[in-house]
C-alpha positions in Angstrom: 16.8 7.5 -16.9 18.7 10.7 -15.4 21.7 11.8 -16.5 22.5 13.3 -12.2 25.9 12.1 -11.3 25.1 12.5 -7.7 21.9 10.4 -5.6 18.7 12.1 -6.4 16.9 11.9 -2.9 13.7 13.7 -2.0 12.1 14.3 1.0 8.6 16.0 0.6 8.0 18.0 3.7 5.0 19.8 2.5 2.4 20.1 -0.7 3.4 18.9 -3.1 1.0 19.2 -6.5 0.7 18.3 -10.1 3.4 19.8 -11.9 5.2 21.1 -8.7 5.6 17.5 -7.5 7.4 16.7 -10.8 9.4 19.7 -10.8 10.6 19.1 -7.5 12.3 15.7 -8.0 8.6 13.5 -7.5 8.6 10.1 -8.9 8.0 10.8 -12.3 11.9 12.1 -12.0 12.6 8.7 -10.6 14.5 9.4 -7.5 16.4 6.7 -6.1 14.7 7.1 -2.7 11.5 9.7 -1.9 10.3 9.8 1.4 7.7 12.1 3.0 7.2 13.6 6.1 4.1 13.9 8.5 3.1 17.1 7.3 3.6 16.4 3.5 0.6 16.4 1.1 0.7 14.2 -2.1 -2.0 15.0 -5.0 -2.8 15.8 -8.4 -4.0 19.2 -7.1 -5.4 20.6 -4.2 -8.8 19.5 -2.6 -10.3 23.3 -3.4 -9.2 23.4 -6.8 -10.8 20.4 -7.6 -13.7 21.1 -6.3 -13.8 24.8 -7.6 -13.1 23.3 -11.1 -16.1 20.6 -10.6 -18.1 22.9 -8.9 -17.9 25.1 -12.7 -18.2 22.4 -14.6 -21.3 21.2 -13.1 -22.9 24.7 -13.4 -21.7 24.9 -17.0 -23.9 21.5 -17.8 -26.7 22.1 -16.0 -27.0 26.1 -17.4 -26.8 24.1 -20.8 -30.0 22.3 -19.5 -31.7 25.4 -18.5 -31.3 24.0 -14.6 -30.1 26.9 -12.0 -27.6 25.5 -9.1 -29.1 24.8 -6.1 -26.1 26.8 -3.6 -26.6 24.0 -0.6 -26.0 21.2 -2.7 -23.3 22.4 -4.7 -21.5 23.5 -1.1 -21.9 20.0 -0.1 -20.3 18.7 -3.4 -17.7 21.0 -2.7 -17.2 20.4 0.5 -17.4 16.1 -0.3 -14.8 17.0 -3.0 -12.4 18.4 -0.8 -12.8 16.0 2.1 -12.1 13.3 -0.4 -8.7 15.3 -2.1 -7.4 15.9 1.7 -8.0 12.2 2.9 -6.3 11.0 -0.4 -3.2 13.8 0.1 -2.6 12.4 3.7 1.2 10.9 3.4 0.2 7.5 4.9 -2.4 7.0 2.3 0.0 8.3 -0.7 2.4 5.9 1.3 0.0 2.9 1.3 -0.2 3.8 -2.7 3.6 3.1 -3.0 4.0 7.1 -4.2 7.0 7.1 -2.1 9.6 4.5 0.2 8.1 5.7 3.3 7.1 8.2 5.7 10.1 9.2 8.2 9.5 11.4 11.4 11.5 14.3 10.6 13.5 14.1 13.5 15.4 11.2 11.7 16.0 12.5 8.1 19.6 12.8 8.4 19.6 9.0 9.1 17.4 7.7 6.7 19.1 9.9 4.3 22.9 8.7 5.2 21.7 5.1 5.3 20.0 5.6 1.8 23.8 7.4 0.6 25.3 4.1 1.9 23.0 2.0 0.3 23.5 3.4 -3.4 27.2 3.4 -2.6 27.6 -0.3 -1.8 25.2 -1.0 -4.8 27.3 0.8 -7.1 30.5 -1.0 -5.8 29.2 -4.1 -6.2 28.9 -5.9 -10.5 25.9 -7.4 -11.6 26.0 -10.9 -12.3 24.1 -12.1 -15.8 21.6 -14.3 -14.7 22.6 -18.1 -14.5 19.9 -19.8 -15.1 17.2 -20.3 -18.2 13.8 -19.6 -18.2 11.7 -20.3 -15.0 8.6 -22.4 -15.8 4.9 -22.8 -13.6 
């Protein structure tokens, strides 16, 4: 729970990874809307670093083994690894994963964002009721 006596909205507009994502208001900071735009990019990290950090791992285990890399087919691991990380970034996939509320064309952010302000204000005006009935039953 946040102690923010205002709305936290975010609108990711463009990368947005690991611990900059949280920093930045992601969903780990539980907004009470996040939306992204077209151009925004969702991920753990970024499709290179991921790869670069497989791509060392996988030459640490197989110098263990006494194997040297073979260059073409680590570039094509790399190169799978960061078609993967881009594909999974995209802002409709991220939206499809429920990472945000939506993705909103730019062009209508003050809007959605004045809509959303209205929303948590009539929400806030309004008293929850204690549930009135006992225990549903399948």
């Amino acid at each position: 729970m946040t102690h923010a006596t205002v709305p936290q909205l975010t609108v990711q507009c463009g990368a947005s990874f690991g611990a900059g994502n949280y920093g930045m208001c992601g969903r780990a900071y539980a907004p009470r809307f996040l939306f992204s735009w077209p151009s925004a990019r969702t991920a753990v990290m970024g499709g290179e670093q991921a790869a670069r950090t497989m791509q060392i791992v996988s030459e640490a285990a197989l110098a263990r083994k006494g194997i040297s890399p073979d260059p073409v087919q680590a570039q094509a691991q790399f190169d799978k690894i960061v078609d993967v990380f881009e594909q999974q970034a995209d802002p409709f996939y991220t939206s499809g994963l429920l990472l945000d509320d939506g993705v909103i064309d730019p062009r209508d952010t003050r809007a959605v964002l004045a809509f959303c302000l209205d929303t948590i204000r009539e929400g806030e005006a309004k008293a929850a009721r204690p549930m009135q009935f006992g225990v549903a039953r399948m």
